[in-house]
C-alpha positions as CSV (number, residue, x, y, z in Angstrom):
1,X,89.0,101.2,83.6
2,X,90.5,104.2,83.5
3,X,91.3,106.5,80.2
4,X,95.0,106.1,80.3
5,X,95.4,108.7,77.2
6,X,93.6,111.3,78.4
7,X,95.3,110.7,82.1
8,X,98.9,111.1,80.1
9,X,98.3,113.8,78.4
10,X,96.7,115.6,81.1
11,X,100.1,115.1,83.0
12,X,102.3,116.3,80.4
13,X,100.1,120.0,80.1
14,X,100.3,120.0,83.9
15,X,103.7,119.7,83.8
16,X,105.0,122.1,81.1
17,X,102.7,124.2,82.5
18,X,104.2,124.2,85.9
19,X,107.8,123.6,85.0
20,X,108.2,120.4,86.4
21,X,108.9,118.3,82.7
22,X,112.1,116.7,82.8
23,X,114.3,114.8,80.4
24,X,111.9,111.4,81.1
25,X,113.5,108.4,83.5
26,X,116.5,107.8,84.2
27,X,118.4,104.7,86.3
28,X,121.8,104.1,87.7
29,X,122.5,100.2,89.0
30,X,123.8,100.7,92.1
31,X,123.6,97.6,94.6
32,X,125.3,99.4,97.8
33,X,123.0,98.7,100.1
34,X,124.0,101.5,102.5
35,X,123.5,103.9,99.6
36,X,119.9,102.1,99.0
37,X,118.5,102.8,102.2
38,X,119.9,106.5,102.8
39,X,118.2,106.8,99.8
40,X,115.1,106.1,101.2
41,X,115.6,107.4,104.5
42,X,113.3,110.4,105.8
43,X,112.6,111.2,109.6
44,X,112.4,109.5,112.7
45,X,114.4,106.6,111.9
46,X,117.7,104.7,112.3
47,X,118.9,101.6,110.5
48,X,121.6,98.8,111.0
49,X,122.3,95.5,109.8
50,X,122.3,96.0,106.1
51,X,122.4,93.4,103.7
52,X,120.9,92.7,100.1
53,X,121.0,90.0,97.9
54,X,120.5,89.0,94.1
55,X,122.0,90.3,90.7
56,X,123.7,93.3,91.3
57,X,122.0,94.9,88.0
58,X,118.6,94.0,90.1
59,X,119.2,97.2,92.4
60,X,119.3,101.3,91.5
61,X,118.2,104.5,91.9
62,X,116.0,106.4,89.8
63,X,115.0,109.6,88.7
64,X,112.4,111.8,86.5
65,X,109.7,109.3,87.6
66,X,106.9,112.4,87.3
67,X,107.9,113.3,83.6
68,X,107.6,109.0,83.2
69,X,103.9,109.0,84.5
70,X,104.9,107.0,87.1
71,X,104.1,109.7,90.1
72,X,107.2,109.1,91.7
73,X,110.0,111.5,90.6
74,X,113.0,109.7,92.2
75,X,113.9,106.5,94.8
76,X,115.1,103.2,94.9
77,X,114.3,100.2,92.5
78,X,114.2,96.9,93.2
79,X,113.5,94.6,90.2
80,X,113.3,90.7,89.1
81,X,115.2,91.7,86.3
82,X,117.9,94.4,84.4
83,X,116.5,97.8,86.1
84,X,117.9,99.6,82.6
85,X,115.4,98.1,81.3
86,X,112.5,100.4,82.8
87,X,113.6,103.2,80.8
88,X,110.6,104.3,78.1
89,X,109.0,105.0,75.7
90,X,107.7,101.1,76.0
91,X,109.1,99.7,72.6
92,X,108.0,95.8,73.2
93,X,105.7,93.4,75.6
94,X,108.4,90.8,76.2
95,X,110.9,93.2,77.5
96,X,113.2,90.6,80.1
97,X,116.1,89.3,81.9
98,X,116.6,86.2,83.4
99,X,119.2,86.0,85.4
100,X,118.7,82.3,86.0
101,X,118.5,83.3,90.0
102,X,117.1,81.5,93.1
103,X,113.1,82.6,94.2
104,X,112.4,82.9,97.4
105,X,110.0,80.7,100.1
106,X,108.2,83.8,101.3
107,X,106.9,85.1,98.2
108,X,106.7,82.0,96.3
109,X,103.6,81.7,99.3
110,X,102.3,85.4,98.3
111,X,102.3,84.5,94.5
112,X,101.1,81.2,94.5
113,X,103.5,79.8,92.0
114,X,107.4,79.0,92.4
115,X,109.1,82.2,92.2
116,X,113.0,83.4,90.5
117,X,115.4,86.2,90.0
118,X,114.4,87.1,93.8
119,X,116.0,90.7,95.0
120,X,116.3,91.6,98.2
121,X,117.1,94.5,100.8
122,X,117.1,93.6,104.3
123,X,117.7,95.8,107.7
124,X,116.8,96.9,110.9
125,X,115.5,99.5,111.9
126,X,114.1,101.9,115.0
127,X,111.2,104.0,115.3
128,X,111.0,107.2,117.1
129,X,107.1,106.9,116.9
130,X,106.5,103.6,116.6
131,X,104.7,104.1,113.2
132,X,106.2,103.7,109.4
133,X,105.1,105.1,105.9
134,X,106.7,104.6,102.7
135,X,105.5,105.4,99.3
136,X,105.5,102.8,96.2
137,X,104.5,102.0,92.9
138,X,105.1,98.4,91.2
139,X,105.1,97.7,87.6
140,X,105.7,94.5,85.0
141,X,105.8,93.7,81.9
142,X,103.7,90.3,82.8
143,X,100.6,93.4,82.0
144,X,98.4,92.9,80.5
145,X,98.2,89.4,78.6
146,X,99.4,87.2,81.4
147,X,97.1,88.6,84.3
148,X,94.9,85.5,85.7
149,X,97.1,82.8,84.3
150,X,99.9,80.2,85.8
151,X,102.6,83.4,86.8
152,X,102.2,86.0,89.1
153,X,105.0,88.4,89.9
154,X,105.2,89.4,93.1
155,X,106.9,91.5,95.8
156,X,106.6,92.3,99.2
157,X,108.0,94.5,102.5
158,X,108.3,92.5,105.5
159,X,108.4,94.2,108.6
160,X,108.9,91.4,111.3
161,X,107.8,88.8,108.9
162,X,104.6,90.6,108.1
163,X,103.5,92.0,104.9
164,X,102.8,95.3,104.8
165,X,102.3,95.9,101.1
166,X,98.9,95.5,100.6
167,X,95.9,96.5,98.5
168,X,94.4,99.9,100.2
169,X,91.9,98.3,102.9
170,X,92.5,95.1,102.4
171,X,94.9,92.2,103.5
172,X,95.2,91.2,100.1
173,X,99.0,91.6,98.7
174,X,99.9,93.4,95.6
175,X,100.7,91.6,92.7
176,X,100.2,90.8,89.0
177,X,97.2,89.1,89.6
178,X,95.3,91.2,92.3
179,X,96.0,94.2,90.9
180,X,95.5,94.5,87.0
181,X,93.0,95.7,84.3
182,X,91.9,92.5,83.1
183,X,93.0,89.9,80.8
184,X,91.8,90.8,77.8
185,X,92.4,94.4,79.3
186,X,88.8,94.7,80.6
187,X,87.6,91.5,81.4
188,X,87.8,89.7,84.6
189,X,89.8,93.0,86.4
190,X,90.6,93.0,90.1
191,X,91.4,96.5,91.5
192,X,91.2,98.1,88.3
193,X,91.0,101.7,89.9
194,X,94.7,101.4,90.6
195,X,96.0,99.9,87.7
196,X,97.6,102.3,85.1
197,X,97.7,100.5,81.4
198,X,100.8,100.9,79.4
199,X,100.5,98.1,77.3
200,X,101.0,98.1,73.2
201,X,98.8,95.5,72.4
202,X,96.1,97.7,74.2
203,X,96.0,101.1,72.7
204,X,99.3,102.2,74.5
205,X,102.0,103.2,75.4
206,X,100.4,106.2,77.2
207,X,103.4,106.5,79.4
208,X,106.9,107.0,79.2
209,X,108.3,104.1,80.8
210,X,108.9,100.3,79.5
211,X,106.9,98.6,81.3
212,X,103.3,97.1,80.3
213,X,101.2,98.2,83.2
214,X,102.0,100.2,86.9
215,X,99.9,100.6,90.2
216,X,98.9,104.2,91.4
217,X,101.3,105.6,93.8
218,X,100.8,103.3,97.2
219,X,101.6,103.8,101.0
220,X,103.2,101.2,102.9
221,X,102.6,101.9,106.4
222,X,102.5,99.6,110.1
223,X,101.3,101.7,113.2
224,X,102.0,101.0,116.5
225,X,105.2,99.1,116.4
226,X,106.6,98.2,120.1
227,X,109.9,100.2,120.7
228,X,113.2,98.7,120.0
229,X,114.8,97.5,116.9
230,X,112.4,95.9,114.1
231,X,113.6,94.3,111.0
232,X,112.4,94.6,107.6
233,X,112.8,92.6,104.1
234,X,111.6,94.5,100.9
235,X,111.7,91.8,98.4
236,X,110.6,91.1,94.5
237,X,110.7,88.1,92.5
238,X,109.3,86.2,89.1
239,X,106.8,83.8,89.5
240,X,106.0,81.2,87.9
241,X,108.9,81.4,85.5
242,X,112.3,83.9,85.2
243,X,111.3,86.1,82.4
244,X,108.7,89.6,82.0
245,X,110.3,91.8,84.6
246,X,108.5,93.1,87.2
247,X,110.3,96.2,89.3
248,X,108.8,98.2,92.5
249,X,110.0,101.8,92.7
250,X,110.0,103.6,96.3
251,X,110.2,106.8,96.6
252,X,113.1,109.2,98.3
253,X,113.0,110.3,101.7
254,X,109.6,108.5,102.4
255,X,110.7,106.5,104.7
256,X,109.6,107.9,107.4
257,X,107.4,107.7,111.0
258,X,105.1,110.4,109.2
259,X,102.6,110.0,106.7
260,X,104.6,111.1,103.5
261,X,101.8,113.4,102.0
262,X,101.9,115.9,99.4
263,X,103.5,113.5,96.7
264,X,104.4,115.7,93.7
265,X,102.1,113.4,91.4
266,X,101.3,114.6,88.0
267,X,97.8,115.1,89.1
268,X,97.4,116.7,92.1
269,X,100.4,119.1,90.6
270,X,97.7,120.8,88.7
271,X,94.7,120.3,90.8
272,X,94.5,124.5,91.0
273,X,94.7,124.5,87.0
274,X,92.5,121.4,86.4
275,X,89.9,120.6,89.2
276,X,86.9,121.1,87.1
277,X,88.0,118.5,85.6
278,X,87.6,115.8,88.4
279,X,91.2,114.1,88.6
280,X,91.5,112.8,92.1
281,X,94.9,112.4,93.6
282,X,97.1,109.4,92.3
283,X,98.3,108.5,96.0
284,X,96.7,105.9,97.6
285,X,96.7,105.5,101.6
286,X,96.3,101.5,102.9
């Protein structure tokens, strides 16, 4: 497991020290999905065919994600509940909103358990080199007491019906249950070195940021695609039942056909300042 407090504060002295600290995170709902995906957008790609669907208070952008913890300072977010709701410092475990929605087939299949509150951005898309990168992070407030039980939040980006968010080197999915410190925080973990704990019941909250638990900072990415227009369907969802939010943010501009490196992530900000002290880079390539 990782030492979440010590992580923290070493972010916050990185960032005063390089003039990067910010107010903390900030969301606007916005369900427009043109606006969404320009968001998004970076280079060596075109899109058509928009359309979303869910609660409209399920979609928005967001920024100060670096001063949050997160290691995303600003993107889209797509969440099973209220996205206002991701704003820290975390002040509960049960934070929710149940909008009483539909799930959806294909991730009820991911999670394992009958899913709700599904949101949904959908569009096509071209390739000028037949690859795609995005970066993402997803959090929940199902961390940390309801890892390994009967609910499983769960999201996913389709691109021509495929998966593509994944566990780095695996084909396993990202999700509540696959990626998580344990339940009790330290027993029975799976992909532990990715999970960032935020919960209260377990010594936190160590980051600025509602939610009880976040991945690192992921990279989507499918190589090789054929040319012409390819579709994808970034999705998130409740399982098992419609309350504990669960949101992914992705980041602005990263949509792209090149690998979207140089993150500005609270760590590898001070890497010049800190090295000696071993931090390794929150990003993580799949």
């Amino acid at each position: 497991m990782k030492n979440n407090s010590f992580k923290a504060l070493a972010a916050g002295l990185i960032l005063s020290a390089s003039g990067f600290a910010s107010a903390g995170l900030v969301v606007t709902q916005n369900n427009n999905a043109n606006d969404l995906v320009d968001t998004i957008l970076g280079d060596g790609i075109t899109y058509s065919n928009l359309s979303n669907s869910g609660d409209a208070n399920a979609f928005g952008t967001f920024t100060g994600g670096i001063s949050a913890g997160i290691g995303i300072e600003s993107g889209i977010m797509l969440s099973s509940g209220n996205i206002s709701d991701a704003v820290g410092p975390n002040t509960g475990n049960g934070t929710t909103t149940d909008f009483g929605a539909a799930g959806d087939a294909d991730l009820t299949a991911i999670s394992g358990f009958d899913t709700h509150d599904a949101a949904f951005i959908t569009f096509d898309f071209t390739t000028t080199s037949g690859d795609l990168f995005f970066n993402y992070v997803f959090a929940s407030e199902e961390y940390n007491e309801f890892v390994n039980s009967t609910v499983n939040d769960v999201f996913a980006f389709f691109v021509d019906g495929v998966n593509i968010a994944l566990i780095p080197g695996t084909d396993t999915p990202v999700s509540i249950n696959t990626v998580n410190g344990g339940n009790p925080l330290g027993t029975g973990a799976s992909n532990s070195e990715y999970f960032n704990n935020n919960s209260l019941q377990d010594g936190g909250p160590f980051f600025d940021i509602e939610y009880d638990g976040f991945t690192d900072v992921f990279t989507a990415k499918i190589l090789g695609l054929s040319a012409g227009t390819h579709t994808i369907s970034i999705g998130i969802a409740d399982a098992g039942d419609g309350v504990l939010d669960s949101t992914v943010f992705i980041e602005a501009g990263s949509f792209s056909v090149t690998d979207p490196v140089g993150v500005p992530e609270p760590a590898s900000l001070g890497l010049f300042a800190l090295g000696a002290l071993g931090f390794a880079s929150r990003r993580k390539l799949k």
